[in-house]
C-alpha positions in Angstrom: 113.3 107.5 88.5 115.3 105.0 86.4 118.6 104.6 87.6 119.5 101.0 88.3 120.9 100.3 91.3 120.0 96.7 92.5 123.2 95.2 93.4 124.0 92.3 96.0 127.6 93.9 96.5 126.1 97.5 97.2 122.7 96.2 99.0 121.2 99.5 100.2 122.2 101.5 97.4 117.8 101.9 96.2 116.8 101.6 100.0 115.0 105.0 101.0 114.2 105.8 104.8 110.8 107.4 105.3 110.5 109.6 107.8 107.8 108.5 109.3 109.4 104.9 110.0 111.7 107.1 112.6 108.7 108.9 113.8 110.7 110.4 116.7 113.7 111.6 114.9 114.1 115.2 113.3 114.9 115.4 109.8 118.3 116.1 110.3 118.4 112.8 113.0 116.5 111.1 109.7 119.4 111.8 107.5 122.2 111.4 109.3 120.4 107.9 110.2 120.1 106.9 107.1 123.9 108.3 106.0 125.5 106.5 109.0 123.9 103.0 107.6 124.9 103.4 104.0 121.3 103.8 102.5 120.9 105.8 98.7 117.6 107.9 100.0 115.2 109.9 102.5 111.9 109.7 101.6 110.7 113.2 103.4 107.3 113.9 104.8 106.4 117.8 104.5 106.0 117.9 108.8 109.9 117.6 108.8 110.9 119.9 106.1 108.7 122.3 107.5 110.5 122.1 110.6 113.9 123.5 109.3 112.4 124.8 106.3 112.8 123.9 102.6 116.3 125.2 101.7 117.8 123.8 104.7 116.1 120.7 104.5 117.6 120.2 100.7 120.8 121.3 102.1 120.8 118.4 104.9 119.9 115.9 102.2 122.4 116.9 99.6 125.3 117.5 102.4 125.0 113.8 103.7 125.2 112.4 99.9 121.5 111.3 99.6 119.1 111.5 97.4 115.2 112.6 98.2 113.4 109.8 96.6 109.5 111.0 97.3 108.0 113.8 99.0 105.0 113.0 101.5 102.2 114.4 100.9 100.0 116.1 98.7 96.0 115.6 97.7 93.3 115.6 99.9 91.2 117.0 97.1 87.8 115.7 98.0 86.8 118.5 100.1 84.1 120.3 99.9 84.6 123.7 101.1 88.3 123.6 100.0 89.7 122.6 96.8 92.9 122.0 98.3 94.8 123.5 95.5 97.3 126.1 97.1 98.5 123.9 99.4 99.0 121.3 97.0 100.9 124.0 94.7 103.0 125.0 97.8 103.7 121.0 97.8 105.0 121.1 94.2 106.9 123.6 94.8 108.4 122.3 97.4 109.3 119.0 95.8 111.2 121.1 93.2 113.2 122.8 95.8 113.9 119.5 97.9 114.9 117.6 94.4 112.4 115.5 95.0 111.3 113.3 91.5 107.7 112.5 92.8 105.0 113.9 95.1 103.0 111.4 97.0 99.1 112.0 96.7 96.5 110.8 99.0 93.3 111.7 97.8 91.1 112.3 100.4 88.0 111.1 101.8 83.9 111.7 101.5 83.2 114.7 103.2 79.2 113.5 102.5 78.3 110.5 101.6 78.6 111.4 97.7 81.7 108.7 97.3 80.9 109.3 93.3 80.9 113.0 93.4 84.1 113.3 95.6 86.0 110.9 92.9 85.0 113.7 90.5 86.5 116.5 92.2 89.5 114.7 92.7 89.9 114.1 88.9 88.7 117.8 88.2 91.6 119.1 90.9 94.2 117.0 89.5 93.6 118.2 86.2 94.2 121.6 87.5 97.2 120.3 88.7 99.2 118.7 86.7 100.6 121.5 84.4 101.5 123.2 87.5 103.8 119.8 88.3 104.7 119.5 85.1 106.6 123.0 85.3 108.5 122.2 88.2 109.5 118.8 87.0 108.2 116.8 89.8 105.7 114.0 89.1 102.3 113.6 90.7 102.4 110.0 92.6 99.0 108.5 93.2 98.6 106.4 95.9 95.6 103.9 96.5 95.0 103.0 100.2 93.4 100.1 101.3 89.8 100.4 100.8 89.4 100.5 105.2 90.7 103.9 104.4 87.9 104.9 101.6 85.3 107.0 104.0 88.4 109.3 106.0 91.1 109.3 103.4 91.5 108.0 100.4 88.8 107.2 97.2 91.8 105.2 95.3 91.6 101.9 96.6 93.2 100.0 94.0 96.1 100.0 91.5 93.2 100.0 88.5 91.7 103.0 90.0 94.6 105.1 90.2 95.7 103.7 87.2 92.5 105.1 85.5 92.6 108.2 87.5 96.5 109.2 85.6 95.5 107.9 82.3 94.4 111.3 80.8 97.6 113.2 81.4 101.0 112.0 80.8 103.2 109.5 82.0 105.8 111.6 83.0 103.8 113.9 85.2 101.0 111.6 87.0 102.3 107.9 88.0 100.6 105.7 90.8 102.4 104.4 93.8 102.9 100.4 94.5 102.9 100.4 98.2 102.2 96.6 99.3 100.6 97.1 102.5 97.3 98.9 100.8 97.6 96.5 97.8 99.1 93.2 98.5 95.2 91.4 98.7 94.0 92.8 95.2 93.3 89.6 92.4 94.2 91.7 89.7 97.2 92.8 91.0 100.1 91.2 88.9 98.5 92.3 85.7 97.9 95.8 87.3 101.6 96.1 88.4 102.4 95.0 84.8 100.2 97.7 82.9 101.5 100.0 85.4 105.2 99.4 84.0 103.8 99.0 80.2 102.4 102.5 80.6 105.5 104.0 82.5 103.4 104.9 85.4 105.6 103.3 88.7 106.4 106.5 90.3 107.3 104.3 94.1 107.6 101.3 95.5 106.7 101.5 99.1 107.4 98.0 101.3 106.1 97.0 104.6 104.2 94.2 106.0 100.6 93.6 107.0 99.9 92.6 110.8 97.4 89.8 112.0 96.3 90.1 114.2 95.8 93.9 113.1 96.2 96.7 115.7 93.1 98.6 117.1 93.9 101.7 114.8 94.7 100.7 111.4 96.4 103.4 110.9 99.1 102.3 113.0 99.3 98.9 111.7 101.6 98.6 109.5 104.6 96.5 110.2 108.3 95.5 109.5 108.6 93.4 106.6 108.7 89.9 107.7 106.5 90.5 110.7 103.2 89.9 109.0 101.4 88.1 105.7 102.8 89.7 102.7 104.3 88.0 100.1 107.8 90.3 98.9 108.6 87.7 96.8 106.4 87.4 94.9 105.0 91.2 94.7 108.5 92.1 93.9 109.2 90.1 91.4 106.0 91.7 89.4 107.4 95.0 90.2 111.5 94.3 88.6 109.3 92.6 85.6 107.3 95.9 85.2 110.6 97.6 85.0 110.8 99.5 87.6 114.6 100.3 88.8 114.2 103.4 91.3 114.2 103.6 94.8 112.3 101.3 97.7 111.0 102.9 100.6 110.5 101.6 103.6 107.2 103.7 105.3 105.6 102.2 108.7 103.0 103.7 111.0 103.0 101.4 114.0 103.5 102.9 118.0 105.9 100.0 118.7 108.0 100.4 115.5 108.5 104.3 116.9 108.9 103.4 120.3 112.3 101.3 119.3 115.4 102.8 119.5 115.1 104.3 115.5 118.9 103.1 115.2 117.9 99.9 115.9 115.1 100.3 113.5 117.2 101.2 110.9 119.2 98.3 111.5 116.3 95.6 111.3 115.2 97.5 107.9 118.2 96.6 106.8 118.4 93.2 107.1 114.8 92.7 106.2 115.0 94.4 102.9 118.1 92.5 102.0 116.7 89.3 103.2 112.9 89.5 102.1 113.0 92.8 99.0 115.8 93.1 97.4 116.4 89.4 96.3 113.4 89.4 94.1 114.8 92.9 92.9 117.5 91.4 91.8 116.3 88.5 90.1 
């Protein structure tokens, strides 16, 4: 995704709604949502689509003028009595159909207590993989998760690691994903944002904020941007300098954030992207 569309005159023109910001509305509430506030994208997860199903759900997105700017999710490849492979295909294909450019991966976690040996499945299934993507035109988008997340779902826990995970196949058909809540604390990570672009990896740019004090599940602790510790600025700026010109999604788990009124929540995206992103977007 390359098109450039970081403008102060047409502000929401790269801002995607994830789905699963507006937890409680249908895909067809999601879209016309994000029509009605003049955003560019959906970002899908495969729970709605399956709902209407994947022709309608492409129909939806195309009829309000929006693009789909990720599908959510694929991977899960550590298991061991399941390589996780059909329904990973089935996710591919359904990306194609949606016109969705990348497929968002989240690897899995350890289904023993073998973290090395469930890395190496996950590199031997996404080298099974990725000519099927590559067929269908849609990019395999890995996503590192903070390292809390290592033992239930995910073995990427850092930019470097997914970054070594896509290096053997080609640029075009496995990128990584630059979400700042699951990255924003890494040491390396303007240099890792910054290889990311040299190598034309960036498949996403995912935004939202970091809670302290953190909620009691972590999965549900992600917040608005501006309501926690992370630094947009800053992380953004590394992320225009890699080059990266494609959409910004906007992808919170919080039971608070869902409880809101998901107009309301729209609205507040809004005016926190254009007040804390896209600035540094910009430049």
């Amino acid at each position: 995704m390359t098109f450039a569309c970081y403008d102060l005159d047409n502000p929401y023109a790269a801002l995607s709604l994830n789905t699963k910001t507006v937890n409680r509305w249908t895909l067809k509430e999601a879209v016309d949502g994000a029509a009605r506030a003049g955003l560019g994208a959906v970002g899908p997860w495969r729970d709605r689509v399956h709902e209407v199903g994947v022709a309608q759900a492409a129909k939806l997105v195309s009829d309000a003028g929006l693009r789909v700017s990720s599908l959510c999710r694929g991977g899960f490849l550590t298991a061991l009595d399941d390589d996780g492979l059909d329904d990973n295909r089935r996710a591919l294909d359904e990306a194609a159909e949606l016109g969705a450019p990348e497929l968002v991966m989240v690897m899995g976690g350890i289904p023993d207590k073998d973290l090395i040996g469930a890395r190496a499945r996950v590199e031997d299934r996404l080298a099974q993989l990725v000519p099927y993507a590559r067929e269908r035109g849609v990019r395999i988008a890995l996503e590192p998760l903070h390292p809390m997340y290592v033992a239930d779902r995910a073995v990427i826990s850092t930019l470097g690691q997914a970054l070594s995970m896509a290096e053997p196949h080609p640029a075009e058909t496995v990128g990584v994903v630059v979400d700042t809540f699951h990255i924003w604390w890494d040491p390396n990570l303007e240099e890792l944002i910054r290889t990311a672009g040299r190598r034309g990896r960036i498949s996403s740019y995912q935004v939202c904020d970091w809670l302290v004090p953190m909620e009691a599940d972590p999965l549900l602790s992600r917040g608005m941007m501006g309501d926690g510790v992370i630094d947009f600025t800053t992380i953004g700026t590394w992320v225009r300098e890699a080059g990266y010109r494609g959409d910004v999604e906007v992808e919170i788990f919080n039971t608070a954030v869902w409880d809101t009124d998901c107009d309301l929540v729209v609205d507040t995206m809004k005016q926190r992207y254009q007040d804390l992103v896209l600035p540094a977007l910009v430049g």
